[in-house]
N, C-alpha and C positions, 0 to 999 in steps of 0.2 A: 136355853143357854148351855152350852157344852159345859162335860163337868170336868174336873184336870181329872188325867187317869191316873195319874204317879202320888200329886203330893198331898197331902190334907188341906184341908181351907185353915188359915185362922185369918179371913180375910180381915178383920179390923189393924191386927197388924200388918197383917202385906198392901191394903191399902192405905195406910199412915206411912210406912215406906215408901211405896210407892206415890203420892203429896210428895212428902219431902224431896224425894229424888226428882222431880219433872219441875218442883217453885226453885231447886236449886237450880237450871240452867233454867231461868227464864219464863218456865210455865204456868199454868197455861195459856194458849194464848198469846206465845211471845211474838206474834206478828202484830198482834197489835199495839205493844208496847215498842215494839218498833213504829209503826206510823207514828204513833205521836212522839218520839222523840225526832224524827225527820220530821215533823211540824213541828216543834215547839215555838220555834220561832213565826211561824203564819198568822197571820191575822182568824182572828174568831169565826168568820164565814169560812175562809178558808180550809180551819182545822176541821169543823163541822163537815164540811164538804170532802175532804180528803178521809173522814169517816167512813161517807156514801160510798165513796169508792171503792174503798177497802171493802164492806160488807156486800159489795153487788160482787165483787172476784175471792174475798175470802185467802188473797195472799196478796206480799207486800209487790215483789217486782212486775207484776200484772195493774194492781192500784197505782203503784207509781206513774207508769208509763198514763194510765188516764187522766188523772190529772193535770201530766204536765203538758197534752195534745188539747185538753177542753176543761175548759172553763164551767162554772153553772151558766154565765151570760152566753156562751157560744151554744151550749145544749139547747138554749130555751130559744134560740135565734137561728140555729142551724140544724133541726131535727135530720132533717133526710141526711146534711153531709154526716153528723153523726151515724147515721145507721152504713150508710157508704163504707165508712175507714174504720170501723167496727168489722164489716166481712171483708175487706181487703187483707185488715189484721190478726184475723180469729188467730192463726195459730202461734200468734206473738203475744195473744191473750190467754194466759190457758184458765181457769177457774179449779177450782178445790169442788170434791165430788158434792160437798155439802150445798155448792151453790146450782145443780143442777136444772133450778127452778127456771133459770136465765140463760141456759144455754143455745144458745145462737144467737148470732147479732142481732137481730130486730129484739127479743127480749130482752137482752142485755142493756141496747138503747131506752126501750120502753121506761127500765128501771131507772136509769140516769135522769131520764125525761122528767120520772112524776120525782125523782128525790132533789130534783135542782127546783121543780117546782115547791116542794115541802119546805124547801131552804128559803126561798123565797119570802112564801106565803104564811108557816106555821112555825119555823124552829125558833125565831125569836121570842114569839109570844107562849111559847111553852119549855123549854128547856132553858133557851134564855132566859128567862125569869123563874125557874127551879118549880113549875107545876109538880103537882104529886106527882108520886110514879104512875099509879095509872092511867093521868091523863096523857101522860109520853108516851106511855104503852103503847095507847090509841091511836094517838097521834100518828109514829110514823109506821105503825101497820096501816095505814093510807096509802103509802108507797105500795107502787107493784112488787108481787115477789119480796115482802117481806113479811116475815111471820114470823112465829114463836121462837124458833132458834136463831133465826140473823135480828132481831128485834132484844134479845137478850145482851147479844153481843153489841150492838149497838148504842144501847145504854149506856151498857159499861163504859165504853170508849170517852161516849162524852161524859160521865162521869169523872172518868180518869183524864181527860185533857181538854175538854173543854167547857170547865165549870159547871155542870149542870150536879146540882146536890144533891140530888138524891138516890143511894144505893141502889139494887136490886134488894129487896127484902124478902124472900120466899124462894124456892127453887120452881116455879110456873108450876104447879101438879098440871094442870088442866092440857091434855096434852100432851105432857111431861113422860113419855113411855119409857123413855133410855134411861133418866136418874131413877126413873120409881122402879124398873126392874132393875137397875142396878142395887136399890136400895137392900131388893128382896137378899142379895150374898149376907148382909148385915145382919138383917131382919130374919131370915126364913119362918118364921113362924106368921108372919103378918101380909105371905105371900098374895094372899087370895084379892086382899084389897088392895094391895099395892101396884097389882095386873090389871083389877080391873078395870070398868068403864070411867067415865070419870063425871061418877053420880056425886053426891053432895060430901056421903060417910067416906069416901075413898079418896077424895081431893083432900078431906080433913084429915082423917088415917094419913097420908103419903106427907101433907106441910107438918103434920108433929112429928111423925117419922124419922123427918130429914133433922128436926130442931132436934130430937133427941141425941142423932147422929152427932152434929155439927158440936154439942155437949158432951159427949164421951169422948171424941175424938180433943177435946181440950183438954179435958181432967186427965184422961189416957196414956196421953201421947204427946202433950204438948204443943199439937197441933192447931192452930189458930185458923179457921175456914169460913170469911163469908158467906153468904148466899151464890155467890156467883162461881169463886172457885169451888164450891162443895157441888154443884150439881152439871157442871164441868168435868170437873174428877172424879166425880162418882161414873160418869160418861165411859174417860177414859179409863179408870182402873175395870171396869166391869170389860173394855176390851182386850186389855192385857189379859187378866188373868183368863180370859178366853182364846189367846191366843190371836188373836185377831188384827193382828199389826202393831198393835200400840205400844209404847215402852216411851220415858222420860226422854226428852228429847228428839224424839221425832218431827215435832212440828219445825226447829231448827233445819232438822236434814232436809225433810220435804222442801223450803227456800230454797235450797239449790239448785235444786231438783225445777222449778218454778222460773229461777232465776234462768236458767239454764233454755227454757224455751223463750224465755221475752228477749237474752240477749240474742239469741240466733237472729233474732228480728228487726229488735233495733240496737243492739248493743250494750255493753255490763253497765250495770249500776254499780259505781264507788258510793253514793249515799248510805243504800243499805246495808257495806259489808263495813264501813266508817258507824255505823249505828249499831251493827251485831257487836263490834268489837267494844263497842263504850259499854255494851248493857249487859252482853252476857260474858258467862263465865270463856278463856280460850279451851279449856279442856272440850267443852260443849262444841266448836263451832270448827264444821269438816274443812273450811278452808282456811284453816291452821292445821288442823292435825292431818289432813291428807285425806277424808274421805268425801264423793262428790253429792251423795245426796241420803237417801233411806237406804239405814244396816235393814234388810229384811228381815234379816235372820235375828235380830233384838227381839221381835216383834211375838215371839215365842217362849224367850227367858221363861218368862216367872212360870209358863202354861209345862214349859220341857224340863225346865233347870229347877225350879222353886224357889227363883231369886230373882227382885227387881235389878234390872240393870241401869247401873249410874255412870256416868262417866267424870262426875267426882269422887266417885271408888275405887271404879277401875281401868286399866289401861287399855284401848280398843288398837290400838296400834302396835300392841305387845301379845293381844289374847289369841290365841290357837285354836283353844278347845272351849267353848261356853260352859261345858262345867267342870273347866278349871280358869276362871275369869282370874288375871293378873291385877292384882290389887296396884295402886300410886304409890 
């Protein structure tokens, strides 16, 4: 993990700022708090399904556009025309790097294939009726090209919109390489096992870890983090402060950026900028303030400047110099 060359760590705070600054526009995550509010109103198959979508492209105006071309009854009836208008369409579909697992149309379909089967066959009798977590766990790790990180997400979703009860309760150690090194900025003395394999004492070491975490970060800092945003954020802050693209509001920018290839294709979506504008902050959202997609140059703040950047702090339409950020 790169170390800053300028500023000191006091990473517990610059990550409790940085929390705060990324849940005030929307984070993390705010794409999917956009799908469900564009479902709110769908019926229960529906919202579930419009889940799939989202976790197989990993952004809103590429899910969109799937859902409203096929149906689960058209995927499970029309496999080949699906793989057809899938490479007709690739570059009106673009995907988020994290979903790489499905890149090119026949995978992409593959995924649609087995998760309109799963909808079919198994969402009812398990999420539908609130089985433990890790029988859902299970469950839709059955779908192609879902695993540990798009299964996490997934949860969530239907947690948050489609009734299913029960949390995420752990940060997944098993697996879990990004939260538990990120853990280690926290930690550094608990490095060794929080790196390593993920034998019985290291999965245990890395879930008390996090609960320790998730526990100072309250008493602390006033910061409130369930399991899902703590090892989400732990994700992203461990990229900031490495310089590595990320800073509070990026996943906002990047939509545009997303939007921007699916309208060349088939043209803008009013849905989702009618839904950025109900949910998130306008300081936050570049088309209001003027900009079209990812500030790169954010993306280095804390690693160059030694400060999270907010755009409920400061003015990006004003700022010149990054270390001299124009305050609101």
């Amino acid at each position: 993990m790169d170390a800053n060359p300028v500023f000191a760590p006091d990473h517990w705070r610059q990550m409790a700022e940085f929390c705060k600054a990324e849940m005030a526009v929307g984070g993390p995550d705010p794409h999917m708090k956009l799908i469900g509010h564009m479902s709110r109103e769908c019926s229960w198959e529906e919202r579930v399904w419009r889940g799939g979508c989202y976790v197989g492209v990993y952004n809103v105006p590429a899910a969109e556009k799937l859902w409203t071309f096929w149906s689960p009854d058209q995927v499970h009836a029309r496999p080949a025309a699906l793989a057809t208008w899938l490479a007709e369409y690739w570059a009106g579909l673009p995907l988020r790097r994290e979903r790489r697992s499905v890149k090119s149309p026949e995978k992409l379909a593959y995924f649609l294939q087995t998760f309109a089967l799963w909808l079919a066959e198994d969402a009812k009798r398990t999420i539908g009726v609130g089985v433990p977590y890790e029988t859902a766990w299970n469950s839709v790790q059955t779908v192609y090209a879902l695993g540990r990180y798009s299964a996490i997400k997934l949860l969530q979703y239907f947690y948050l919109f489609c009734e299913y009860p029960r949390p995420l309760y752990d940060i997944r150690a098993p697996g879990g390489w990004s939260p538990r090194e990120a853990l280690t900025l926290l930690f550094p003395e608990r490095t060794a096992g929080l790196t390593g394999d993920d034998s019985f004492e290291n999965i245990v070491l890395s879930e008390a870890t996090a609960i320790t975490a998730q526990g100072r970060f309250a008493k602390e800092f006033g910061l409130a983090l369930d399991f899902f945003h703590l090892q989400v954020l732990l994700c992203d802050y461990k990229q900031s402060w490495s310089g590595r693209r990320q800073y509070p509001g990026r996943s906002n920018d990047s939509e545009l950026e997303y939007h921007g290839k699916v309208a060349a294709r088939f043209g803008p979506s009013t849905n989702m900028f009618t839904s950025r504008q109900a949910l998130f902050p306008k300081e936050a959202l570049g088309e209001i303030q003027g900009w079209a997609g990812v500030r790169k140059e954010l993306g280095t703040t804390l690693r160059d400047h030694g400060y999270t950047w907010s755009d409920m702090t400061y003015d990006y339409t004003k700022m010149k110099d990054l270390d001299k950020p124009v305050r609101r």
